[in-house]
C-alpha positions in Angstrom: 31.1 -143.9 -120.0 33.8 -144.9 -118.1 36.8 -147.6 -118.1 37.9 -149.0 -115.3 40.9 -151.9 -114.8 39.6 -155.3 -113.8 41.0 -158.2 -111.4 39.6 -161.4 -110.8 40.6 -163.4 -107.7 43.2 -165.4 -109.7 45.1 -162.3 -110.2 43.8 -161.7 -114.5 43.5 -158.2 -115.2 41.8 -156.9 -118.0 39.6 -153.8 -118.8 35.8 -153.0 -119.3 33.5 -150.2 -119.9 30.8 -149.1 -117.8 27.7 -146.6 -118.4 28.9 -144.8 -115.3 30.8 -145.3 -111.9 27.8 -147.1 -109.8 27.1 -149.2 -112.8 29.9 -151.8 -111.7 29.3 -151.9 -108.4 25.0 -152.9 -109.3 26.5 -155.7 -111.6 29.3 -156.9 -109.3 27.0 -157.1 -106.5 24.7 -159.0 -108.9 27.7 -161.3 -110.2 27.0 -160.4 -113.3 30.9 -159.8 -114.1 32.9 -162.4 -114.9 36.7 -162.4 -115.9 37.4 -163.1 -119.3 40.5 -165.6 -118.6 39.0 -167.6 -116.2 35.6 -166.3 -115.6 35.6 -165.9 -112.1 32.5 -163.7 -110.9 34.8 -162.1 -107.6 36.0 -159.5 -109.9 37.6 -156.3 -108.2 38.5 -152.4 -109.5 42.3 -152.4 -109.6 44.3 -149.5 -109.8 43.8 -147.2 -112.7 45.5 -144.0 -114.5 43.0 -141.2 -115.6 43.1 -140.3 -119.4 44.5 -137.0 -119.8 43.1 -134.6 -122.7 43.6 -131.3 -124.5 47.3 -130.9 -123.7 47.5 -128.5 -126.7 44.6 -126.1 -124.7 46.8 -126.5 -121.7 50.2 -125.7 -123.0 48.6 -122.7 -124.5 47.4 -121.9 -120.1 50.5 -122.7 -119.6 52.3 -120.0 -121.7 49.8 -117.4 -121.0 50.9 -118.3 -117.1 54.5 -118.0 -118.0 53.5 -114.8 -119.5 51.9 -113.4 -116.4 54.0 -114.9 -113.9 57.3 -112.9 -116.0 55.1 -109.6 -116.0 54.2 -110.0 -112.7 58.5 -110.7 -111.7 59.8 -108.0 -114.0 57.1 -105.3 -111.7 58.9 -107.1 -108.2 62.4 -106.7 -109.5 61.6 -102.7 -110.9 59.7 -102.2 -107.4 62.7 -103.7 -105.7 65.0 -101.4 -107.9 62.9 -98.4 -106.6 63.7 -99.3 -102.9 67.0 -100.4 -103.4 67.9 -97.2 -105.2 65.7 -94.7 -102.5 65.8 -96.1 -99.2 68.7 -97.0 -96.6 69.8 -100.8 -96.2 69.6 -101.1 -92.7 69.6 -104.9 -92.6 69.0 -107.1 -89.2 68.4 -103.7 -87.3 65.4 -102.8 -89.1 63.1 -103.1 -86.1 65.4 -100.9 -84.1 65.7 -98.3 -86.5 62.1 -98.0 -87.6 61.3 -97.8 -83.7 63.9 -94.6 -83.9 62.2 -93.2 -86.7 58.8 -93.6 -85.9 59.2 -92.1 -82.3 61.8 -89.3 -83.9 58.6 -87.4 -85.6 60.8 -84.8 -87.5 63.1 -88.1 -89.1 61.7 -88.2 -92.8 64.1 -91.4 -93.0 63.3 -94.0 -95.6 64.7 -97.8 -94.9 64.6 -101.0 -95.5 65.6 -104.3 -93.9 64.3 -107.3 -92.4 62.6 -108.4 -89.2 61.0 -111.9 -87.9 57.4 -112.8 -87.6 57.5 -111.5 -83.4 59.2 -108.5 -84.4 56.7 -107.5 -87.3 53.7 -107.9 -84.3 56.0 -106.2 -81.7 56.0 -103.2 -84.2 52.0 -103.6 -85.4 51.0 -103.5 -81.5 52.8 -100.2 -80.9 51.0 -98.9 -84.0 53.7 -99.3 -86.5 52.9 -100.2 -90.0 55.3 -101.8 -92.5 55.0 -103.4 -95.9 56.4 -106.5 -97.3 57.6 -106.9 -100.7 58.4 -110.5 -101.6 62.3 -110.0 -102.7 62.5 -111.0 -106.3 65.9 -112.2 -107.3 67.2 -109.8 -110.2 69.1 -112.2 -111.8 67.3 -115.1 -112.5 
């Protein structure tokens, strides 16, 4: 079944159930509808708001995604931790000083930094791999 919100063509809106979507189109078509005010037979769908249920099932998703998404932060901000803690801060230069390390085969530097989208594929055509880690604020 489904309900759908009625309007004739005087502007009367009222409500009726149907055995399924197509089902009100078959009868409109046939003029079998008629407005209950007036009983005009041009009868038209007018705009309608879906029925939402189960909210208690979803605020129960919704904790368990609150749950996973705090997991999944509290790993980000230990990995950033890690890196913050074991790698040099090298900033805006990173592309420059990963170039120096990478041709420099004896540097066993570790950095971090940031680079732009071109700079990332300037790096990946000389053969240069490099991981991103989305930066998790530690406060929030």
């Amino acid at each position: 079944m489904i309900k759908y919100n009625l309007k004739c063509s005087n502007n009367h809106e009222f409500e009726s159930w149907f055995s399924n979507s197509s089902e009100f189109d078959k009868l409109n078509k046939k003029k079998m509808l008629e407005c209950i005010y007036c009983s005009s037979q041009k009868i038209s769908k007018s705009i309608m708001s879906p029925m939402v249920s189960g909210l208690g099932e979803m605020k129960n998703d919704f904790k368990e995604m609150n749950k996973l998404f705090k997991s999944e932060k509290d790993q980000l901000i230990k990995l950033r931790k890690y890196v913050e803690k074991n790698f040099e801060y090298v900033g805006n230069d990173f592309s420059k000083k990963v170039r120096e390390i990478y041709y420099d085969k004896s540097s066993k530097k570790t950095i971090y930094g940031t680079t732009t989208s071109k700079e990332r594929e300037e790096l990946a055509e000389e053969g240069i791999d490099l991981i991103s880690i989305p930066w998790v604020n530690k406060e929030n």
